[in-house]
Each structure stands twice: as C-alpha cells, then as structure tokens.
C-alpha positions as a Markdown table, in Angstrom:
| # | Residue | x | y | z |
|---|---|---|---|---|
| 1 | Unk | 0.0 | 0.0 | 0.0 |
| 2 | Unk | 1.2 | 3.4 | -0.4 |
| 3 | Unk | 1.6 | 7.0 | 1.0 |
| 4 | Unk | -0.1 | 9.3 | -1.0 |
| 5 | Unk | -1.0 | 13.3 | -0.7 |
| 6 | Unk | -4.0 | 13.9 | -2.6 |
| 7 | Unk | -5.1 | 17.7 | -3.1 |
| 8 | Unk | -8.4 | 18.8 | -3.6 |
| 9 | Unk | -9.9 | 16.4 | -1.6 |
| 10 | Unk | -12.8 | 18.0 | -0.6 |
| 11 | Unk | -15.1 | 17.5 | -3.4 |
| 12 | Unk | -15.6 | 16.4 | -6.9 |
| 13 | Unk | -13.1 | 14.0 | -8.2 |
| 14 | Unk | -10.8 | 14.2 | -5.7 |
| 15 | Unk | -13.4 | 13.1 | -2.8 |
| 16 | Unk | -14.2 | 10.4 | -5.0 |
| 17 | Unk | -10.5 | 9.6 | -5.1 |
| 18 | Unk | -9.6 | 9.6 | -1.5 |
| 19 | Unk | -12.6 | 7.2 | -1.0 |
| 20 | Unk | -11.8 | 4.7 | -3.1 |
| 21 | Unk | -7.7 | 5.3 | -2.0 |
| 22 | Unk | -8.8 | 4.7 | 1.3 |
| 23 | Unk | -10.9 | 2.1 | 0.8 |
| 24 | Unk | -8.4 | -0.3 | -0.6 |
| 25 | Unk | -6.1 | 0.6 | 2.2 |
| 26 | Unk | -4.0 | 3.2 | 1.4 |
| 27 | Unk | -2.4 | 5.9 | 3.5 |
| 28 | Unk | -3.9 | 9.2 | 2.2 |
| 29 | Unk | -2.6 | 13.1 | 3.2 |
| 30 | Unk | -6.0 | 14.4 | 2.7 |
| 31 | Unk | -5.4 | 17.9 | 0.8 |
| 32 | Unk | -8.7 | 20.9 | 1.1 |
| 33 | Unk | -8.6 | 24.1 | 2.3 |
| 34 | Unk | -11.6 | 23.1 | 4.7 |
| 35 | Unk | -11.0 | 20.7 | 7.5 |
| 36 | Unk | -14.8 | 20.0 | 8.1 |
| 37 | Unk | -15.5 | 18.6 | 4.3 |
| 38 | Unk | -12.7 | 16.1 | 5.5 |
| 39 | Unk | -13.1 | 15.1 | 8.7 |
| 40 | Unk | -15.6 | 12.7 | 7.8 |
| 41 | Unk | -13.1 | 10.4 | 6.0 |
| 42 | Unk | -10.3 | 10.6 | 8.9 |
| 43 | Unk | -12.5 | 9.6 | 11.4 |
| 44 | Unk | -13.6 | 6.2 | 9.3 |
| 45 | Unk | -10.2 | 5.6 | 7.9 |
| 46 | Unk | -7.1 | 5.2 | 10.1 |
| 47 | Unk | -4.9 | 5.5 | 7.1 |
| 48 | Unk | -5.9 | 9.0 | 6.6 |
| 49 | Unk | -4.2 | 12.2 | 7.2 |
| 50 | Unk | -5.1 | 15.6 | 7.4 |
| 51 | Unk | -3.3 | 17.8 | 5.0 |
| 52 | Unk | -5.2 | 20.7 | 4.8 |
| 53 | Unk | -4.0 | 24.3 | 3.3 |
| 54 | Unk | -4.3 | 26.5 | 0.3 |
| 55 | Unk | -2.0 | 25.4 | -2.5 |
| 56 | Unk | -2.2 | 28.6 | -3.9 |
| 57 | Unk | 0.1 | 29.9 | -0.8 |
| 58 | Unk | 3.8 | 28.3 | -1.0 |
| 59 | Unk | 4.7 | 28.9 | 2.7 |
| 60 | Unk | 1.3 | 26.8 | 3.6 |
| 61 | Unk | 2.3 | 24.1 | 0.9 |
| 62 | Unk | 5.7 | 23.7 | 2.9 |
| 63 | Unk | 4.2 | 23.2 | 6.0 |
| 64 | Unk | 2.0 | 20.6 | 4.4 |
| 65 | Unk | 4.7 | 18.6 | 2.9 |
| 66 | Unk | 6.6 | 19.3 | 6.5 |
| 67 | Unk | 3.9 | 17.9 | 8.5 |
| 68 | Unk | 3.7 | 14.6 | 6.0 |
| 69 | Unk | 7.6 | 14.0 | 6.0 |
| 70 | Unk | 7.1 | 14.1 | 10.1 |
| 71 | Unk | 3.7 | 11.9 | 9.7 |
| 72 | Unk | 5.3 | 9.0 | 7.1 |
| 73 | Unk | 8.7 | 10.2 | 6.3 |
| 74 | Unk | 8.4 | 10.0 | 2.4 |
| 75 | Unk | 5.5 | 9.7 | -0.4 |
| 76 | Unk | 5.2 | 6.7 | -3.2 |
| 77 | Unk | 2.4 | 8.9 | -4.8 |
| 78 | Unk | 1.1 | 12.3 | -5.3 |
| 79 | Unk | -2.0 | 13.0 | -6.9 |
| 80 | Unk | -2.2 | 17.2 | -7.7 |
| 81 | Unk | -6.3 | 17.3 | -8.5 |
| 82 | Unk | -6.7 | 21.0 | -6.8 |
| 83 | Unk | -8.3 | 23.3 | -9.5 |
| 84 | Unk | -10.7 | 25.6 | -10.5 |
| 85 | Unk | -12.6 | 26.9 | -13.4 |
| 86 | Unk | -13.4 | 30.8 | -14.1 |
| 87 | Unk | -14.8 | 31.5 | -17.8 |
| 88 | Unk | -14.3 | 35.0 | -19.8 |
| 89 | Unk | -17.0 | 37.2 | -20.2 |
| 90 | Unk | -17.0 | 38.1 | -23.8 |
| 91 | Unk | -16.5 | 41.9 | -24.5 |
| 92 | Unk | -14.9 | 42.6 | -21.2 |
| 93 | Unk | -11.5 | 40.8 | -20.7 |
| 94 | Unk | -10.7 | 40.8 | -17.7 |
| 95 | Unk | -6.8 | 39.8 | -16.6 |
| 96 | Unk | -7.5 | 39.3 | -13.3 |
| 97 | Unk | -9.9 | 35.8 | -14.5 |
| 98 | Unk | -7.0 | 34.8 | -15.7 |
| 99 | Unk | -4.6 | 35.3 | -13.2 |
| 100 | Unk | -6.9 | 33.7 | -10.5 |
| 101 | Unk | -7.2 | 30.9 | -12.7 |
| 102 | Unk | -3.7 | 30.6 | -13.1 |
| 103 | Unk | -2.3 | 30.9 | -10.0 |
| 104 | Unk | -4.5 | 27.7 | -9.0 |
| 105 | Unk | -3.9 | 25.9 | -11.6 |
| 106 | Unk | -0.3 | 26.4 | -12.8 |
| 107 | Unk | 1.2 | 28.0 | -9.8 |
| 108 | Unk | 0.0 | 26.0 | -7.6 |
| 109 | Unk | 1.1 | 23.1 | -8.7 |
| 110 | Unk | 4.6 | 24.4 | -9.1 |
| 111 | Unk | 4.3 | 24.8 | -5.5 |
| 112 | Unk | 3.3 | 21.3 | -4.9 |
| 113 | Unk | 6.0 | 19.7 | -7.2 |
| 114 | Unk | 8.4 | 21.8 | -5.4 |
| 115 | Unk | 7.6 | 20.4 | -1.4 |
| 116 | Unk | 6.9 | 17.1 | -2.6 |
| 117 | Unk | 9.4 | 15.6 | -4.9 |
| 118 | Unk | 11.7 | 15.3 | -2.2 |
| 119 | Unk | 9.4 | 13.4 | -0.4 |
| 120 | Unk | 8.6 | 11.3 | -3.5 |
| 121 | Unk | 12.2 | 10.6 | -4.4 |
| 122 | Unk | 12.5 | 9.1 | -0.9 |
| 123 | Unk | 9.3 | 7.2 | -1.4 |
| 124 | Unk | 8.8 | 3.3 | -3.1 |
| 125 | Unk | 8.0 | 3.2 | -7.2 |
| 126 | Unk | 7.5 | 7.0 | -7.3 |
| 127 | Unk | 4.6 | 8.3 | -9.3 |
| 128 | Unk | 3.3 | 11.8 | -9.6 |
| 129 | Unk | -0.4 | 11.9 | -11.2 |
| 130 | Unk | -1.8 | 15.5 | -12.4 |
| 131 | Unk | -5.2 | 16.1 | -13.1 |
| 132 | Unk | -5.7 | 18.0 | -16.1 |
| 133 | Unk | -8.4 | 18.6 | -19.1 |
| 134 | Unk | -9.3 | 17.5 | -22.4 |
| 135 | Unk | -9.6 | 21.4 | -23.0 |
| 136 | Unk | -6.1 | 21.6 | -24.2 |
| 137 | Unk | -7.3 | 20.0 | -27.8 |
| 138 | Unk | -9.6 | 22.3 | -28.5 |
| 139 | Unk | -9.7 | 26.2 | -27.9 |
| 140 | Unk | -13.5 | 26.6 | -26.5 |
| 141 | Unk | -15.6 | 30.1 | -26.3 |
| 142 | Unk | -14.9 | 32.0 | -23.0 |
| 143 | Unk | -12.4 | 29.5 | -21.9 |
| 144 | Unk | -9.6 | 31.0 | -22.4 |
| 145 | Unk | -8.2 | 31.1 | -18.6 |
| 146 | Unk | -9.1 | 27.9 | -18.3 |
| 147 | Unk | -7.6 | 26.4 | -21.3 |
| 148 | Unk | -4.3 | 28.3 | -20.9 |
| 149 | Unk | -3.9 | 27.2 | -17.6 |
| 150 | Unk | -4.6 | 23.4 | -18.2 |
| 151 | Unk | -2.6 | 23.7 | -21.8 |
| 152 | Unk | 0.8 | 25.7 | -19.6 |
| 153 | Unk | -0.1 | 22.1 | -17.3 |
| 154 | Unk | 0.1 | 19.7 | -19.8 |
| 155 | Unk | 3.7 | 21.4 | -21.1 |
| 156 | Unk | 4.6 | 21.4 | -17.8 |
| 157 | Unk | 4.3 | 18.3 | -17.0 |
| 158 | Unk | 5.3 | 16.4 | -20.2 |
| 159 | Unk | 8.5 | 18.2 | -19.8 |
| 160 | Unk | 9.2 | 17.4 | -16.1 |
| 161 | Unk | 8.5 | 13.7 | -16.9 |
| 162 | Unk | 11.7 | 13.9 | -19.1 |
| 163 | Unk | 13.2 | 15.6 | -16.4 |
| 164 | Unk | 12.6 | 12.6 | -13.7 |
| 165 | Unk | 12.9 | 9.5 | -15.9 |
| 166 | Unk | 16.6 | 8.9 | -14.8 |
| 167 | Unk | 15.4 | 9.7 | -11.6 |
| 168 | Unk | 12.7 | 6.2 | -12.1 |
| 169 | Unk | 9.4 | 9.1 | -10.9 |
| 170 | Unk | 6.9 | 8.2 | -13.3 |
| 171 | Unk | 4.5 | 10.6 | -14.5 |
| 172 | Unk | 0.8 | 10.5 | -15.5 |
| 173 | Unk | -1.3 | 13.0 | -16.9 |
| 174 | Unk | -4.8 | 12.4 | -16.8 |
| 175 | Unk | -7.1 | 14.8 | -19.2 |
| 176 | Unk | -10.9 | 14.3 | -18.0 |
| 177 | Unk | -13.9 | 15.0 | -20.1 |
| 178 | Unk | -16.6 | 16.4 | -18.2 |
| 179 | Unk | -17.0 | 15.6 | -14.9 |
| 180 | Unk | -20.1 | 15.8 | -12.0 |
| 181 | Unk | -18.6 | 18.3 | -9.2 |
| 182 | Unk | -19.7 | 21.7 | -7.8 |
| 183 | Unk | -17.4 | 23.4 | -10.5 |
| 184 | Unk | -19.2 | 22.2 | -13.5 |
| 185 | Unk | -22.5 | 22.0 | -12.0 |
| 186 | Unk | -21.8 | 25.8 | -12.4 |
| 187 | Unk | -21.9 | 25.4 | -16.1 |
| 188 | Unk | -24.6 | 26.3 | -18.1 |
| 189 | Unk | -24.0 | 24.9 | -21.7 |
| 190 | Unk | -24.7 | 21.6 | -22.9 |
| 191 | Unk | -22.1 | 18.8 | -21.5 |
| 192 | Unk | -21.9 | 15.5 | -23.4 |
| 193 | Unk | -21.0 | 12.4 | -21.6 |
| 194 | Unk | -20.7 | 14.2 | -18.1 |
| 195 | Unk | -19.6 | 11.0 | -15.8 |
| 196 | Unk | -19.9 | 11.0 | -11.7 |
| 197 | Unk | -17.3 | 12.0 | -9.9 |
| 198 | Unk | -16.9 | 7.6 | -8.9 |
| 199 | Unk | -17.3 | 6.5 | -12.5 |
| 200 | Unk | -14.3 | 8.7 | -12.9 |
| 201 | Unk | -12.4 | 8.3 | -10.2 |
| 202 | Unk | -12.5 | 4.4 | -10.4 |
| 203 | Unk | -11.4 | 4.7 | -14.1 |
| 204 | Unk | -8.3 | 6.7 | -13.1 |
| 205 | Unk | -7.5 | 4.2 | -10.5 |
| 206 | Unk | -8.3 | 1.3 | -12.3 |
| 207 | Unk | -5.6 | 2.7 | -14.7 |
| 208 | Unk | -2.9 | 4.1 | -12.6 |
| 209 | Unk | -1.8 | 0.3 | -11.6 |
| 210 | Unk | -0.2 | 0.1 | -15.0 |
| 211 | Unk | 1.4 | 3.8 | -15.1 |
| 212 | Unk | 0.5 | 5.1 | -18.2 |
| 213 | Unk | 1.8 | 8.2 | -19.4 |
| 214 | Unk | -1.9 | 9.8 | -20.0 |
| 215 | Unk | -4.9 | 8.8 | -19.0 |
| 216 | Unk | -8.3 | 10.2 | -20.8 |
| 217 | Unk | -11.7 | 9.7 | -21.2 |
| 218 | Unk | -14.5 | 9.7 | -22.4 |
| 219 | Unk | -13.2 | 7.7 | -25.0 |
| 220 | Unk | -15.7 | 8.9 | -27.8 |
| 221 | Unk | -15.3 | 12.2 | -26.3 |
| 222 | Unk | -11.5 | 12.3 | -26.4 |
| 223 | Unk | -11.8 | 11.2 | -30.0 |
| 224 | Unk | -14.2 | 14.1 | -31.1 |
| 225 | Unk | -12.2 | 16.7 | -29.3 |
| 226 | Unk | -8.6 | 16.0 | -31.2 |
| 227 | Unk | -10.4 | 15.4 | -34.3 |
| 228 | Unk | -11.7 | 18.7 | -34.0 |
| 229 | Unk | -8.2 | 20.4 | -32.9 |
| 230 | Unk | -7.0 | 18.7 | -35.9 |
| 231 | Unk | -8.8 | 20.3 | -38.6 |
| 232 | Unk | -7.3 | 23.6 | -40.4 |
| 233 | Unk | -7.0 | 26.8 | -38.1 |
| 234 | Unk | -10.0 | 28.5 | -40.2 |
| 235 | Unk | -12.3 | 25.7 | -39.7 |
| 236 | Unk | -11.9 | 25.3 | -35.7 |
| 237 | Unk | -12.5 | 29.2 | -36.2 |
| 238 | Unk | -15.6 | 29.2 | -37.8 |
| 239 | Unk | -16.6 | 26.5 | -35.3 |
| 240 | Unk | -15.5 | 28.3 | -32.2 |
| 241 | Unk | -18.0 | 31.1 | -33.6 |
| 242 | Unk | -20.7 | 28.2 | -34.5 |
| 243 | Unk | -20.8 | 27.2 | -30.8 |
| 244 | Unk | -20.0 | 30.8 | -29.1 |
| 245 | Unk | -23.4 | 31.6 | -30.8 |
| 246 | Unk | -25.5 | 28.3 | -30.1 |
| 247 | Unk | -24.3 | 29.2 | -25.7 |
| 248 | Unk | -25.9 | 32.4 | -26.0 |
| 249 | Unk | -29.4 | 31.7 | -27.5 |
C-alpha cells in the first residue's frame, strides 16, 4: 500500500478519489482548504491524514509537505487534482480571470511539485499523477483562462516527466472529459457524456496500476475533441464562432 498526498480532496473528483484510496487501504494526506469537508473520512479511515492548506500559498504548501515528511517520512504517490474553473465574459476581458485561474492551476502546482518531490524521491516506485483537461485540444468560447492554464499544465508536466525518468518518478497525466462536481454543476451549456465523480475516479484508478503516461476519457469524447483540434485553423474558427453563438441563444 502506499503514501499518497492527494489535493483537492474536498469535493468532486478528488473526494471520489480519497474514497476509493482509502478504501483499498492506502495511507492518504488528505489535501482541502476546509477541514470539516474532510473530517468525515479521517475519522472512518485510520490511514488517513489531514493535509489541509491553500495550495495557492507556498509557505502553507511547505508546512503541508513538512507535517507529512514528520507523519510518514516520504510519499510513493502524489495525486495534484486542486483546481478551478473561471470563464471569460465576452467583450470585457478581464486579466485578473485569468490570473486567478492561473495561479491555481499552474502555480499552484509548481508549488506542490516543489515540497513534494523530495518526499517522492525518498518514497517506493515514485509516481506523480496530475489532473488535467481534455480542453487543451480544442480552444473553447470564454475558456480562455481555463484552457491556458490546463494547456501551460500539460507542457509542464510532459517536460518534467523527461526531467525525472533517470530519476525512475513516473509521471501520468490524466485529461478528464466532463466531470459531475460543484465546478461544473456551475456550467450552463450543454455537457456531453458528463460522468460522476466515482465512475471517474475508479477509471483513473483502475488505470494508474499500470502507469500510463496519460490517461483520458471519455473515449468517444476524447476522439471528437482531437479530431476537431485537428482540422485547419479556419475551420476550428468558424466553429469556435458556431458554438459561441448556439451558448448564448
């Protein structure tokens, strides 16, 4: 069984996660910025462990990672799910939508990678997992901070996995369709094949055993998406405009 620090385990998918982690007997470092959305699951499980913080702060992310090393001494996996999702409003851009979004996304997770790979490179058959989006295959309307923060992710992270393969960390990147949780309940367009947060969390896990380098799904989903990033620039255009227009009749 492993040690794992899971963020954004409050809600959504990475609830569903640290259930099912738990469950089969894992130690989890539970990761939320709200202790009472967790509590629940360290007073069932004794494998779990209280981890909570913003990730968006790097001083609170080092006292995390600081109160794990104490707690287990080293991590065999590190799940970063901790996101968010802020859309554009067209004719007023505003930067600060995108920073937000950015500095949760991106940043955070820099700080993450930054207390915890010590820990990981301590830990037994390393694997970092990072959750990230099927966005970054097709530019959408209004999702601009969004999409540049999970597309700067996905570059991120297939770098750093060259970065780490002489160091025997693997790394898996796992680019979700839509998904059940209080983000996209939000969400006020159409959103084909939405799973549940389990569905999707038992998929990822089911997968993980085998390390793969990217995990995605919905498979038809998936499909659609990088066919469609795949056509010529002036037909994703006039598609992007196609679809802006169908969200705001």
């Amino acid at each position: 069984m492993s040690r794992c620090w899971l963020t954004g385990a409050s809600s959504g998918l990475g609830a569903a996660l640290a259930e099912r982690l738990l469950e089969q007997g894992h130690e989890v470092a539970l990761g939320g910025r709200r202790a009472e959305a967790l509590m629940p699951l360290v007073l069932r499980y004794p494998g779990a462990l209280l981890a909570t913080g913003d990730v968006t702060d790097p001083c609170q992310v080092s006292a995390i990672c600081e109160n794990i090393e104490h707690a287990w001494g080293a991590l065999d996996l590190v799940i970063l799910n901790a996101g968010t999702c802020e859309y554009l409003v067209p004719g007023r851009f505003e930067a600060e939508t995108v920073e937000r979004v950015m500095r949760t996304n991106l940043l955070a997770v820099s700080y993450c990678l930054q207390a915890a790979l010590p820990l990981l490179r301590r830990g037994q058959r390393p694997h970092l997992v990072v959750i990230g989006s099927s966005v970054t295959w097709l530019a959408l309307p209004r999702a601009g901070a969004y999409g540049a923060s999970k597309a700067a992710l996905r570059y991120l992270v297939e770098s750093l996995r060259l970065d780490l393969h002489a160091e025997g960390i693997d790394v898996t990147l796992v680019s979700p369709g839509f998904i059940d949780t209080p983000l996209t309940q939000r969400n006020t367009f159409a959103m084909p094949q939405l799973w549940t947060a389990d569905r999707a969390a038992r998929h990822v896990l089911a997968r993980l055993t085998r390390r793969p380098l990217e995990i995605n799904f919905p498979r038809l989903f998936i499909l659609v998406l990088r066919l469609l990033g795949a056509l010529p620039a002036r037909w994703r255009l006039a598609l992007g405009v196609r679809m802006a227009r169908t969200e705001q009749e």
